[in-house]
C-alpha positions as CSV (number, residue, x, y, z in Angstrom):
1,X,-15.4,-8.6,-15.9
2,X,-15.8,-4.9,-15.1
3,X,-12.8,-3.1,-14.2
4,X,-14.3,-2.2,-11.0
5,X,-15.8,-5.4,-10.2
6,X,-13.9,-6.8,-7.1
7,X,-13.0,-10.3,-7.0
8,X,-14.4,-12.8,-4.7
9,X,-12.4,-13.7,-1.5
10,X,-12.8,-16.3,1.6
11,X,-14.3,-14.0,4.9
12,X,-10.9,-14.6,6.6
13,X,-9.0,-12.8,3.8
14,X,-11.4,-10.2,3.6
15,X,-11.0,-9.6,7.5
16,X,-7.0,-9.8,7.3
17,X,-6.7,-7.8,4.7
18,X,-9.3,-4.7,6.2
19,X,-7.7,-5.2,9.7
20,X,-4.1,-4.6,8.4
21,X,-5.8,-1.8,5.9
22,X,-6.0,-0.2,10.1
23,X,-3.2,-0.9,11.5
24,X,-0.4,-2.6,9.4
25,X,0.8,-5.5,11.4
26,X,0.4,-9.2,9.8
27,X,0.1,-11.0,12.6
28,X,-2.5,-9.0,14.6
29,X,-4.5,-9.1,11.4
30,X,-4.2,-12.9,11.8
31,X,-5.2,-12.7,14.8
32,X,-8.4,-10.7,14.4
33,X,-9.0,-12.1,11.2
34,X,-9.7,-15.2,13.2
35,X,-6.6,-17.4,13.2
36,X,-4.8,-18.8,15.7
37,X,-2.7,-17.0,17.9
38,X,-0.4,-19.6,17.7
39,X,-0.1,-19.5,14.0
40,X,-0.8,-15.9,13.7
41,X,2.8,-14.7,12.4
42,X,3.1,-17.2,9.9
43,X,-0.2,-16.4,8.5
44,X,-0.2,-13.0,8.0
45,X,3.6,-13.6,6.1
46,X,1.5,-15.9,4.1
47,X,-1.6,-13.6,3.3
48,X,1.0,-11.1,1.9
49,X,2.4,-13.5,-0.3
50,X,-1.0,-13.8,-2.0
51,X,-1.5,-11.2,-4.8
52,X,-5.6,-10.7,-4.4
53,X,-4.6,-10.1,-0.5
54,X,-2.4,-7.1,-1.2
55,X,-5.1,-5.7,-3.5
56,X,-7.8,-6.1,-1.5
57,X,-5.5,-4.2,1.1
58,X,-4.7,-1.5,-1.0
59,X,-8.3,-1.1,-1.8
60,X,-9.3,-1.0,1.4
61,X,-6.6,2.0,2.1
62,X,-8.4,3.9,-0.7
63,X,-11.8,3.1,0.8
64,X,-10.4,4.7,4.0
65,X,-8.7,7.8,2.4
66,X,-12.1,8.5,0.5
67,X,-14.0,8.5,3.4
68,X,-11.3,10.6,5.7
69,X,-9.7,8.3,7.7
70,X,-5.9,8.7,6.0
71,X,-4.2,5.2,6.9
72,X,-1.3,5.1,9.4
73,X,2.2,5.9,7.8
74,X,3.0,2.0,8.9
75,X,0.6,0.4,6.5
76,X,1.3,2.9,3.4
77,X,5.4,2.2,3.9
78,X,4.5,-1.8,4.1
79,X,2.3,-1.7,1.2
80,X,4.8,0.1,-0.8
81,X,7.2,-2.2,0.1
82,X,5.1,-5.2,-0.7
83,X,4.1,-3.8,-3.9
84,X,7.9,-2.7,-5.2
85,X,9.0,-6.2,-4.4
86,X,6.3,-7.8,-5.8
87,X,5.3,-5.4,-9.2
88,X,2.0,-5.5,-8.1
């Protein structure tokens, strides 16, 4: 696999993980990604507990730097955090 090849995942993780790329809160990703309100905090907790989820986040904070939209100081300090805790 190329090192820039991106790997393949479900259209809800894709979503969660560009939504919270905006604004940095898990459970209104949920929520847009299309999950259930009800459900929505658990979820997102659970969507950064998946490694490809976290990278697909950070990528999509690149994407948005490259093209001049610098991410919210929110997202960069919880992605930090999630990435020191997990070694990512």
């Amino acid at each position: 696999m190329r090192a820039d090849a991106m790997e393949w995942l479900p259209l809800r993780w894709e979503n969660f993980a560009w939504c919270f790329a905006h604004h940095g809160n898990a459970a209104r990703a949920a929520r847009e990604a299309g999950y259930s309100p009800r459900s929505a905090a658990q979820v997102g907790c659970e969507m950064l507990g998946r490694p490809q989820v976290v990278v697909r986040c950070f990528w999509y904070v690149a994407f948005l730097r490259r093209n001049g939209q610098p991410p919210a100081p929110e997202v960069v300090r919880r992605l930090g955090d999630i990435g020191r805790a997990r070694r990512l």
